[in-house]
Structures are given as C-alpha cells and as structure tokens.
N, C-alpha and C positions, 0 to 999 in steps of 0.2 A: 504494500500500500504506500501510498506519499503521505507523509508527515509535511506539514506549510510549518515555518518556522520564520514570524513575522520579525524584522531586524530593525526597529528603531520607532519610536514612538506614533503611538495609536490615530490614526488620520494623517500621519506625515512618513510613508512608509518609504525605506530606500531602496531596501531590498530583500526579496524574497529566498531564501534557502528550500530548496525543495530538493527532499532527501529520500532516495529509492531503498525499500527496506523489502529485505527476502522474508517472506513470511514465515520462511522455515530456515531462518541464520538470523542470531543477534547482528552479527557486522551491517555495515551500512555501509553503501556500494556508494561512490561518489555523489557529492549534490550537486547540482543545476541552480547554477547563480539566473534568479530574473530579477535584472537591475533596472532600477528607475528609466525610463528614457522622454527626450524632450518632446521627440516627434516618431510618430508612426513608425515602424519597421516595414509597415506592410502598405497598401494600395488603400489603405481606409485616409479618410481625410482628419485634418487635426480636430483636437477636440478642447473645450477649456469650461470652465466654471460659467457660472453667470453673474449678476451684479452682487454687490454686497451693500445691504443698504446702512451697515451701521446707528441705525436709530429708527426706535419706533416711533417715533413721530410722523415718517415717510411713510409709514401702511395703515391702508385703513380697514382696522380686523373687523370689524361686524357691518353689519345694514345702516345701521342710525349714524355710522360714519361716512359711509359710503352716502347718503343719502343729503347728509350734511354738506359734503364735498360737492355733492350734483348741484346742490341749488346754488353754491358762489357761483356766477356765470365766469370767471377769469380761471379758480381753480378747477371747475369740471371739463375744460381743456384738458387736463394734465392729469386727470384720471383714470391709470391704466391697470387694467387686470393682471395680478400678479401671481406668481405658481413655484411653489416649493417645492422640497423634494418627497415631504411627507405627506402630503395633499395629494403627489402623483399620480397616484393609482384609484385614488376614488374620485378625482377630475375636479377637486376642492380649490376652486379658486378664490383670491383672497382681493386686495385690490392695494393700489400703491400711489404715491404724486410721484409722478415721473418729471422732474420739469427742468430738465437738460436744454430744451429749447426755448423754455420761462424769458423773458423782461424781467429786466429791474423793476422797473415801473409797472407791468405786474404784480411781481412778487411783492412790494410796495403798494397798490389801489386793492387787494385782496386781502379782508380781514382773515377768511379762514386761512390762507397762504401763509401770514405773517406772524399767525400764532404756532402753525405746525412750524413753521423755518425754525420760530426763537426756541420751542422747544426742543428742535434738534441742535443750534447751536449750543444749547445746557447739556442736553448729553452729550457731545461731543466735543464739549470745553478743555480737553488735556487733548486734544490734538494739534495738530501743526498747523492747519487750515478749518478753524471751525466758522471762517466767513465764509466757506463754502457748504454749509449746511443745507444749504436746499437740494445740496445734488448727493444720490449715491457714493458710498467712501472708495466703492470700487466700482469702476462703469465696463461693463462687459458684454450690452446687449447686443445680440446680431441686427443689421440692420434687413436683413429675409427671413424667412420662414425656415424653420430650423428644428432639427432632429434634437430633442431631448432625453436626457438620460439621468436619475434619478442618486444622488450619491450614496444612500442606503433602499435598500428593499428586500422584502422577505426572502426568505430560500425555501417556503412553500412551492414556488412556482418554477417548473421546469426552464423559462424563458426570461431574458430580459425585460423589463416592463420599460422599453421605450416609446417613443412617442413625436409626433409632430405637432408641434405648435407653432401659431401666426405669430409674425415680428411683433406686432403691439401685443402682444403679452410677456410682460417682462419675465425672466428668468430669473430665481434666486441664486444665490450661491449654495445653495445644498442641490441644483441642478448642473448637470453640465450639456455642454451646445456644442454640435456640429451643426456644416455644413453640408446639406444630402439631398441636392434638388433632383436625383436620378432613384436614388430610392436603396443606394448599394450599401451604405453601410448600415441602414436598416436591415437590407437583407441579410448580411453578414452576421451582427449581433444576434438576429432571432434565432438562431443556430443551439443546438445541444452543444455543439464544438467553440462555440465563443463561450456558453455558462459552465462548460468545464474548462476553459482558460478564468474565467472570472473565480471556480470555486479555489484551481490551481493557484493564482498568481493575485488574487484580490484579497480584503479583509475579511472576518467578520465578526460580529457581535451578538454574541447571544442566538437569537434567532434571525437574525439581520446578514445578508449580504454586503460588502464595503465597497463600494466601485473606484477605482481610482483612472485618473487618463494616464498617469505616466507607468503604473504598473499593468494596468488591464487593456490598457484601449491600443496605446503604444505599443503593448510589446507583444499584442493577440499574432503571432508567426503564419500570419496568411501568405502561403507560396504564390509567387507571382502567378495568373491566373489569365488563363488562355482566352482568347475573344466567345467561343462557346460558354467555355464553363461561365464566365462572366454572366451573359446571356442568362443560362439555368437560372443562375442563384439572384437574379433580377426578375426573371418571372417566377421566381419562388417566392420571394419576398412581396408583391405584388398579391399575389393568391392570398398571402396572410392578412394583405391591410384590405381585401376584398373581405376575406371571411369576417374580419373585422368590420367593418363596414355594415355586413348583413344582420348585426345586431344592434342596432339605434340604439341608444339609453342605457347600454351598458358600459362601465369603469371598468378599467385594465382588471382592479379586482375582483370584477364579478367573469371575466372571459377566462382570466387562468385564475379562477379557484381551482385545485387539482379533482377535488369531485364533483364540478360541474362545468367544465369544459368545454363549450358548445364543438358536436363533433364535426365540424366543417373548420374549426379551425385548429384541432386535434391533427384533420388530415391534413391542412395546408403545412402547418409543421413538419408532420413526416417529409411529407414529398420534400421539403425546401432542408431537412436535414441529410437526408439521402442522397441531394445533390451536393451539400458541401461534404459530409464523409469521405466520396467518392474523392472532393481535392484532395485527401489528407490520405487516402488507405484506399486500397482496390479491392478490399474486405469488410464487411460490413462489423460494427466495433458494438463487443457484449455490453460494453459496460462505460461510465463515465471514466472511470479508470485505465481502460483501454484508449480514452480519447487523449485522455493525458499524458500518456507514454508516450503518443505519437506528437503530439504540442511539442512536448521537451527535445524530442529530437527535430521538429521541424526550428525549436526556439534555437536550438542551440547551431543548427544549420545557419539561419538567417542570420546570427548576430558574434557565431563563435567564440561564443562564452560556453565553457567545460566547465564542467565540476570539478571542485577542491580534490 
C-alpha cells in the first residue's frame, strides 16, 4: 500500500513522500519525492486561488444585507455574488461589494458604501494600506468564465466537485480558478485517475479532501496526449456536464451522493474514465491503488524525481 507522509505544515504543503511498502516485508522500497511545482507538468492550464477579501465588512452574509445594499442606488452597482469553497457543492451563494471599478466620489455620495469602507479600514488598521479598504487585500478575479475548484471537499465522493462559474461571480480564496473555455481540464479532473492523484499527492483532514494547485493540479503527470485521445477525453467530459445538465435543481451534492447517483451520470463517468485509463495503462486498473503505481511512474517519468 502507499503511506502519504505530509512534509511541512498543514495548508502550506512542500512536499509529499510517498513510500511503496510490501505488504509482506517490513523494508520500504524507495519513496517518490512529489514536490511542490509553480506550473503545470502537464497540458492542463495554470491554476491559482481566488480573491481574499480580508474583512467582513466587504460581504454581505444574509438577505437584510443584501437587500440593504440593493436599495443604495451607487452601492447596488457593486453588488456581486460571491462563492466559497464551503458553499460549493450545495450552490450557497453569498454576496460581496466588489468595487474595484468604484469612484471616489462614489465611495464618498454612498452612505451604505462609506460605513462598510470605515468599517473595513478598523479591521484592517495594522496593515500597510488600510486607505485601500474598499478593495479586496488580495485581487484575483478572472476577468471570463472560469473553471472552479473547491480547496477542501468531502472524500465521500468518487469525483472532483468542480464547477463552472460566470466572471461576475467573485471567487473566494478557499476556491481556486482556471482557465477552461474548451472544456479539457474539466474533463481531465472528472477522472478516477486525477482523484487518485489528489488522494496520492493532496491533503486531508478528517473527512475532508485538501486540494492544492502546486501539489495536485501541477504535478497530476498527464502524458502528452495525442490529437484523438485528446478528442475522447473532451467528448467524455462533455457527456458528464450533459448528464449534469439533465438534472435542473440539483447541487454537486445531491449528483455525487454515493447512494444516489443519478445513473446517466454514473455512466458518463465510466465511459470518460475508460478513456483516460487507457492514456495511462493498456489494462484496465483493479483498484485506486493500481492507479497510483502507475501516477508514480508516469510522475517520476515527467519530472525525474526518484526516490531516496
């Protein structure tokens, strides 16, 4: 079995030791360094966090704020739908003043504007720049329509719980963003072979899966990938956000609960993991474990990192 032996502190991981152990010998056969990396290994495109809004003053958590914010006519401009990473799967969005493109004068003629601003500059009073209070501490939003990905999620679910959402809905920092106007690294991650590089090479907690882009997303060893197989694993991916589709009103967590799995999209999984196995192995793989052996040696191909 592989033992994950996480190397440096929790949410800021450097690097992974993943160590092959014979089930029938104490010894331990060398480990497989997977080390942090900045950018992709593979054909998937980069991937990064979302905004950090450092103060709550900038969201507004219920209705009666929300509803507060609508009636200022300067700040219901700048009231934009916001989406965390905990909200993800049951489609909970929250709301935010995004006002990046705000006026002085604005932010100035706007009673509700000018009381949210002062109270973000008190919370943000020990920083370097709390005359920039009205804006996000960290600005990261895509200016397209952009593949989401969730920094923690359950390990009930065989699949990634990602997701497409529209530019004006701001991204937190407990999400992270690509870019994926074709649909490929969607198709890629829905994969049995990318959630066994996530169980291999990612965090987790408790019952929580840890996503990370410089351990999981970066270093997922997709062999360069011929104009066909390409093709496959793009109409594979495609079949899933159909089957998805077919069910109006349902949250990521109502599709993959494991015992109520609408079976159209059961099958669109198969088919779309059948096509990527086939990148990795001309044999069809028993087990998540078997997917992993073949990861390591494809990781350690791609990047020529050996084990100690």
């Amino acid at each position: 079995m592989y033992i994950i032996v996480l190397i440096s502190a929790l949410f800021n991981f450097e690097v992974v030791k993943v160590e092959n152990m014979m089930p029938d010998s104490p010894e331990a056969m060398p480990m497989t360094l997977v080390s942090k990396k900045d950018k992709p290994i593979s054909e998937l495109p980069e991937c990064h966090k979302g905004s950090q809004p450092d103060s709550k003053a900038l969201i507004l958590n219920n209705g009666s704020e929300y509803q507060e914010a609508k009636k200022d006519p300067i700040a219901s401009k700048y009231v934009r739908e916001y989406m965390k990473g905990k909200g993800f799967r049951e489609v909970k969005f929250r709301w935010c003043l995004w006002l990046v493109d705000s006026t002085p004068e604005e932010r100035k003629q706007s009673k509700f504007l000018r009381e949210r601003i002062e109270a973000a500059r008190v919370e943000r009073s020990d920083e370097e720049n709390p005359q920039d209070s009205w804006l996000f501490a960290s600005i990261r939003q895509p200016d397209y329509d952009y593949l989401a990905l969730p920094a923690m999620f359950s390990k009930k679910s065989g699949y990634f719980p990602a997701a497409f959402l529209n530019k004006d809905v701001i991204a937190a920092d407990t999400l992270y963003v690509a870019s994926d106007p074709d649909c490929f690294a969607f198709s890629v991650i829905e994969t049995s072979m990318f959630t066994a590089w996530q169980d291999l090479a990612g965090g987790r907690l408790e019952g929580l899966r840890i996503f990370s882009a410089s351990l999981v997303w970066n270093t997922f060893p997709l062999p360069p990938l011929t104009a066909e197989q390409k093709n496959l694993i793009l109409e594979g991916g495609k079949k899933v956000l159909d089957a998805r589709g077919s069910h109006p009103g349902s949250s990521l967590a109502d599709l993959y609960d494991p015992e109520s799995m609408p079976k159209d999209l059961k099958k669109a999984h198969k088919e779309l993991d059948e096509v990527m196995d086939k990148v990795f192995s001309d044999r069809p793989f028993e087990s998540e474990e078997d997917r992993q052996k073949v990861l390591l040696k494809a990781y350690e191909k791609a990047t020529g990192e050996k084990g100690e």
